[in-house]
DOKEKOL-397276 format. One line per field, with one value per residue: residue in one letter; x, y, z of N, C-alpha, C in turn. Coordinates in pm, 1 decimal. Example, Ala and Ser with C-alpha at 12.3 -4.5 7.8 and 13.67 -1.06 7.14 Angstrom:
code: a;s .
npx: 1319.0;1285.0 .
npy: -569.0;-225.0 .
npz: 780.0;708.0 .
capx: 1230.0;1367.0 .
capy: -450.0;-106.0 .
capz: 780.0;714.0 .
cpx: 1320.0;1290.0 .
cpy: -330.0;3.0 .
cpz: 780.0;787.0 .
REM end
This chain:
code: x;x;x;x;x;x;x;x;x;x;x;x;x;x;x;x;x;x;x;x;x;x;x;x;x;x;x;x;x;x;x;x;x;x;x;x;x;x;x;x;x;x;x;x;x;x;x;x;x;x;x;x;x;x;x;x;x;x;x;x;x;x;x;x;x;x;x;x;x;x;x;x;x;x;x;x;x;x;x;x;x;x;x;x;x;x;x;x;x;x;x;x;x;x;x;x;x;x;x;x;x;x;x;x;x;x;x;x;x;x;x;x;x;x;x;x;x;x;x;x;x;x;x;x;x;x .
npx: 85.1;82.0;131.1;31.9;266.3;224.1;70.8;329.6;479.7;344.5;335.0;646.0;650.2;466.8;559.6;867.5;759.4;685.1;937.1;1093.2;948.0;959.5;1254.5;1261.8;1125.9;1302.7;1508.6;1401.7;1398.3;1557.8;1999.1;2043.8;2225.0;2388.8;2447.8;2745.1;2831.4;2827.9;3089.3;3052.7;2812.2;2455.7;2362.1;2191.2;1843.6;1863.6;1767.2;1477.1;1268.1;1014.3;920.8;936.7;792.2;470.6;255.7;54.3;148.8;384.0;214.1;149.7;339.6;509.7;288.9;303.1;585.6;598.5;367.2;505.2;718.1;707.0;888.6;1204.1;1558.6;1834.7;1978.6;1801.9;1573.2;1642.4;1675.8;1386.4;1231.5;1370.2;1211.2;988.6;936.4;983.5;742.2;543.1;638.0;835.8;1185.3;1499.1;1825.4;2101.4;2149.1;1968.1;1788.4;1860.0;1801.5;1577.0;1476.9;1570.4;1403.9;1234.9;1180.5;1189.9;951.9;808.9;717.6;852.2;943.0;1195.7;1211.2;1281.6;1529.5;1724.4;1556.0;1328.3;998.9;640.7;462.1;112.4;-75.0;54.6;99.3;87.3 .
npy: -116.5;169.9;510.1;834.9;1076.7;1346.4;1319.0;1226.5;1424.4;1628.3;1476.9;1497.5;1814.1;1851.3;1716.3;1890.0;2139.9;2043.1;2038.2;2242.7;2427.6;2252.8;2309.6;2597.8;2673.7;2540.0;2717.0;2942.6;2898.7;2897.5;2818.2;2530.3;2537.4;2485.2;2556.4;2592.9;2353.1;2466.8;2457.4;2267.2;2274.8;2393.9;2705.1;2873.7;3032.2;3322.2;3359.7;3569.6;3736.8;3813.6;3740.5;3472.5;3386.1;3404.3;3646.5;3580.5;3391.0;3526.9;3713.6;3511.2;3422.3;3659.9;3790.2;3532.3;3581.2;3791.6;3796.7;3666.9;3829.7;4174.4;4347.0;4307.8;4277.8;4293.1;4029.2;3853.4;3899.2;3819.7;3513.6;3442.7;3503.6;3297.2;3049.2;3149.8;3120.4;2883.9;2738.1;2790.2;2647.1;2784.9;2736.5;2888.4;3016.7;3185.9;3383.6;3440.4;3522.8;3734.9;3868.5;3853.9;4028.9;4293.7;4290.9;4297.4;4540.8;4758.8;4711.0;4801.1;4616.8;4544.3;4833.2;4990.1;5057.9;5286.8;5338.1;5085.5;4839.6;4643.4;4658.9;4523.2;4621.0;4564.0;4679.0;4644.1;4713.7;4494.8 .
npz: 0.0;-91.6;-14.9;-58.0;-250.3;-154.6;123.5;241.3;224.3;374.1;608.2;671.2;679.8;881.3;1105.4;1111.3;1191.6;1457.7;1566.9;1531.1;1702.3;1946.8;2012.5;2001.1;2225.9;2419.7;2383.8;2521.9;2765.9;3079.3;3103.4;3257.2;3537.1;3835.3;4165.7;4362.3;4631.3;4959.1;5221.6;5502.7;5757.0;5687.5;5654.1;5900.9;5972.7;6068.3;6408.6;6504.4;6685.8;6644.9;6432.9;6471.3;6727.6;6836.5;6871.6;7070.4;7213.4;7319.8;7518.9;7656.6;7827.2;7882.2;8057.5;8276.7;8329.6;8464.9;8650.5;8840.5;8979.3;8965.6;8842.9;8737.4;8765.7;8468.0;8472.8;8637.5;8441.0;8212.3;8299.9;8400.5;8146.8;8026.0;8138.1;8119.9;7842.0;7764.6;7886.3;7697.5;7476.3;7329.8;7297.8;7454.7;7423.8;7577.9;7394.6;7216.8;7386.2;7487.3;7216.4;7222.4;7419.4;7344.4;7166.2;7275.0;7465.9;7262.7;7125.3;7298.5;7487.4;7716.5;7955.5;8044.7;8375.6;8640.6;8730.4;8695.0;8658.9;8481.1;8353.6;8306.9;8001.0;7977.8;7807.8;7584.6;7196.9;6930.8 .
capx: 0.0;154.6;116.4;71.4;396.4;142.7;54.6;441.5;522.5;243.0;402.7;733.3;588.3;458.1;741.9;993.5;709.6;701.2;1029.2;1059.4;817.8;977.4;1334.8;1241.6;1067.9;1435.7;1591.5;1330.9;1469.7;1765.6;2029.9;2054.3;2295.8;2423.1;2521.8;2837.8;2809.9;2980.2;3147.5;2995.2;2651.3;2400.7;2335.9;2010.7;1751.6;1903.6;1649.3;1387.5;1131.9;869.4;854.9;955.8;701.0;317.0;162.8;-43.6;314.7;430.9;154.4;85.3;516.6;538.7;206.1;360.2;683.5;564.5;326.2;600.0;728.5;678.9;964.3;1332.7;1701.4;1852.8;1996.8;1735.5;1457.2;1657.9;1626.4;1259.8;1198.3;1406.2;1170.2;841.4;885.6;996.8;695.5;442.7;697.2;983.5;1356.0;1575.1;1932.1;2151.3;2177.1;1828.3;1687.3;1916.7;1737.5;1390.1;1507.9;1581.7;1284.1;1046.8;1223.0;1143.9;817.4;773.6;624.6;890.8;975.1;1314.8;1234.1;1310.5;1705.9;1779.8;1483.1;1227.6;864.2;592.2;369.1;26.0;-170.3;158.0;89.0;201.5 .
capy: 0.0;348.3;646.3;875.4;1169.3;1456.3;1293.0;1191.4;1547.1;1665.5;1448.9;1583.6;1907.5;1884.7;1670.8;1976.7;2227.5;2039.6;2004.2;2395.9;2482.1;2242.7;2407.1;2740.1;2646.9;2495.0;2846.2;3025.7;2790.5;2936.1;2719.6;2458.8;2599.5;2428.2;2588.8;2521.2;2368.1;2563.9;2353.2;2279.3;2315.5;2479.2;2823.3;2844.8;3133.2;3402.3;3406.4;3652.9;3663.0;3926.6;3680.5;3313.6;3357.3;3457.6;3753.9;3526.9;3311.7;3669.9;3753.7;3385.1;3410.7;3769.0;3765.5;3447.9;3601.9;3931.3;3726.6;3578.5;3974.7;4319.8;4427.9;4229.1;4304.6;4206.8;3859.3;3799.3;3903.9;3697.5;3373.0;3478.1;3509.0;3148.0;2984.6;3137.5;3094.5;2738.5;2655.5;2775.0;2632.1;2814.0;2731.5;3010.1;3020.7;3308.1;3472.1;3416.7;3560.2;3875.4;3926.9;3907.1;4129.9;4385.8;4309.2;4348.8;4740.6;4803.7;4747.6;4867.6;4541.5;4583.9;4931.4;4998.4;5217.3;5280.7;5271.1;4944.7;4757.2;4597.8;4607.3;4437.9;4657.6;4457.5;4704.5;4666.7;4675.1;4382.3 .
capz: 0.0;-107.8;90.1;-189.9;-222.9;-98.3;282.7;301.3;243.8;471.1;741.8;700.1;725.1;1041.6;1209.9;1092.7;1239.6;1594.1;1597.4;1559.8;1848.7;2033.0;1985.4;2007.7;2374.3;2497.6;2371.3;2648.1;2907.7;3109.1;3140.6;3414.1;3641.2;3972.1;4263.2;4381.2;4759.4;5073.9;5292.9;5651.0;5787.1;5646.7;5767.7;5951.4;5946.8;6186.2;6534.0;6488.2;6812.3;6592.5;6313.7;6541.9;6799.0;6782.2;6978.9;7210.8;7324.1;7403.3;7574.1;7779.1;7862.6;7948.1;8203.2;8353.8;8391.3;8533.4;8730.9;8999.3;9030.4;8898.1;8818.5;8690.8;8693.4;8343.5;8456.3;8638.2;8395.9;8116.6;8327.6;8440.1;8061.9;7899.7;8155.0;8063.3;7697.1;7779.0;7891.2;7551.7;7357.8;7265.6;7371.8;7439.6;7499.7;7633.1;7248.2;7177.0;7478.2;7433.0;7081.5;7249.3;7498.2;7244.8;7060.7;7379.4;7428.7;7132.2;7101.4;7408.4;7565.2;7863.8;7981.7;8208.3;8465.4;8825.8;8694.7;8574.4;8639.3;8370.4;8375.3;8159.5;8024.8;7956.8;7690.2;7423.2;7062.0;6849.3 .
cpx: 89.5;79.7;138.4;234.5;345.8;142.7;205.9;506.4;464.4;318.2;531.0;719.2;590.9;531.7;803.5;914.1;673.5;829.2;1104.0;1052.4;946.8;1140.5;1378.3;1182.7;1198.2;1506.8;1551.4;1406.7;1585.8;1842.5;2083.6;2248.2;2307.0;2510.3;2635.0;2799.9;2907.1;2993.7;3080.8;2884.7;2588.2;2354.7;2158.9;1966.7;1818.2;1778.7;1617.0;1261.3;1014.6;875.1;810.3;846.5;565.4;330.9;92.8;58.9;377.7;353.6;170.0;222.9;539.0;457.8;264.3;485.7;681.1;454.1;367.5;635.9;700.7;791.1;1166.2;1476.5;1708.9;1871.8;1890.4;1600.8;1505.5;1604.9;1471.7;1186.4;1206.5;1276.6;1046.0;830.4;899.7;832.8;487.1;521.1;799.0;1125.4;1455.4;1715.5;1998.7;2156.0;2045.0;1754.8;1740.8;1838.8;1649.3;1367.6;1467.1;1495.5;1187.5;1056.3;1181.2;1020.7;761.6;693.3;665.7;905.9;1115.4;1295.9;1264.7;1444.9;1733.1;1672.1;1389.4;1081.0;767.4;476.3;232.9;-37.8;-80.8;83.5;125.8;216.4 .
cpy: 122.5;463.8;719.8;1009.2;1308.6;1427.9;1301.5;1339.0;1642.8;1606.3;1472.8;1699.5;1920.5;1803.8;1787.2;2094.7;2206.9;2040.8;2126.9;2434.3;2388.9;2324.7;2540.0;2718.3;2618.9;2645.5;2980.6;2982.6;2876.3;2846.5;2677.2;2481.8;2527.1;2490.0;2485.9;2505.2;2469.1;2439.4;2343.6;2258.7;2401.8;2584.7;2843.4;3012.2;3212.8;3416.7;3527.5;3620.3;3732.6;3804.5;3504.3;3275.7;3454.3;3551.3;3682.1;3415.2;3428.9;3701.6;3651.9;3420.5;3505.4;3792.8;3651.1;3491.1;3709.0;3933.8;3711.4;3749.9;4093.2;4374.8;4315.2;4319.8;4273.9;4055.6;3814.9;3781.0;3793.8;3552.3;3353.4;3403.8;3352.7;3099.8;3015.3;3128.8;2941.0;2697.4;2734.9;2733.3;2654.8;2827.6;2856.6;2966.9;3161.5;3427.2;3484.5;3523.1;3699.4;3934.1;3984.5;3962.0;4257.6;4416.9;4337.5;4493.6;4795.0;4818.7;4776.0;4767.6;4506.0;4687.0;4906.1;5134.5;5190.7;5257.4;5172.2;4831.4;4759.6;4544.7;4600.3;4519.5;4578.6;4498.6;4731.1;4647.6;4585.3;4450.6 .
cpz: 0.0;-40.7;-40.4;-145.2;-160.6;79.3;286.0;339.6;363.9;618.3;805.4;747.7;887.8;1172.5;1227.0;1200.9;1401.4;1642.5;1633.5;1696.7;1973.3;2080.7;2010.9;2195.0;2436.6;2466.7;2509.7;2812.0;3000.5;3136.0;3234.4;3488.9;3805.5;4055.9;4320.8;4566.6;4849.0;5169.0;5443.5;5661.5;5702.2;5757.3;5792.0;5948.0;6067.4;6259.5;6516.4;6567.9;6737.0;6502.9;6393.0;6659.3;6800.9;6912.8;7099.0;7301.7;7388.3;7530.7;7718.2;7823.7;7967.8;8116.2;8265.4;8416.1;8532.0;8672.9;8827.4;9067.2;8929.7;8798.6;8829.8;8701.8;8561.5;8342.2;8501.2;8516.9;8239.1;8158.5;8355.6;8202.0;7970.4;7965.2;8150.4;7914.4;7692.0;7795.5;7734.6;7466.0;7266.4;7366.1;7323.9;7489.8;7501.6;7486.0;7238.3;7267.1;7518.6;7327.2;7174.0;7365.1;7433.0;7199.5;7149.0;7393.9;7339.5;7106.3;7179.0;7531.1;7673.9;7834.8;8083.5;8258.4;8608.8;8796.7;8595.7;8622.2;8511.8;8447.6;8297.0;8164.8;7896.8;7803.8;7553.8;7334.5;6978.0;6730.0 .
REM end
């Protein structure tokens, strides 16, 4: 059975015209590129207490801390602090609990007054 010389051409045709398309689609592509590794560990997300812990772990932590007394030194109000975030959930160590020091001043959710004491004030803003 002959395929007449019209279809055969026809099927060339549109072979050459997918073959095109497809061609022209690999040119869009960028090309595959591999990072080179770094040696060691991977570096982890730098601690961030505004993004790492929610508004209502702040809240349950801080009233618990502020709870036992009014009013903190720094060392003490650090250790006051690892062990009320310890218990909603987040582990602090001595770097960590420096940040979210920083970060409670800041947003004003301790105050230092009376000198060098710290005290928690309740109606902060998140």
């Amino acid at each position: 059975m002959d395929v007449p010389e019209n279809e055969k051409m026809t099927k060339v045709v549109m072979i050459l015209r997918a073959t095109t398309i497809m061609l022209s689609r690999l040119r869009l592509l960028p090309p595959f590129l591999t990072e080179a590794k770094k040696p060691g560990r991977p570096e982890e997300e730098k601690f961030d207490p505004y993004r790492h812990i929610t508004e209502q772990q702040h809240r349950i932590a801080l009233e618990a801390a502020f709870g036992l007394k009014e009013e903190y030194g720094y060392k003490d109000l650090e250790t006051a602090l690892v062990k009320a975030y310890m218990s909603v959930g987040v582990k602090l160590n001595h770097q960590k609990a420096v940040s979210l020091i920083t970060m409670l001043r800041n947003k004003r959710m301790i105050v230092q007054e009376n000198g060098r004491k710290y005290t928690f004030k309740p109606d902060f803003h998140y």
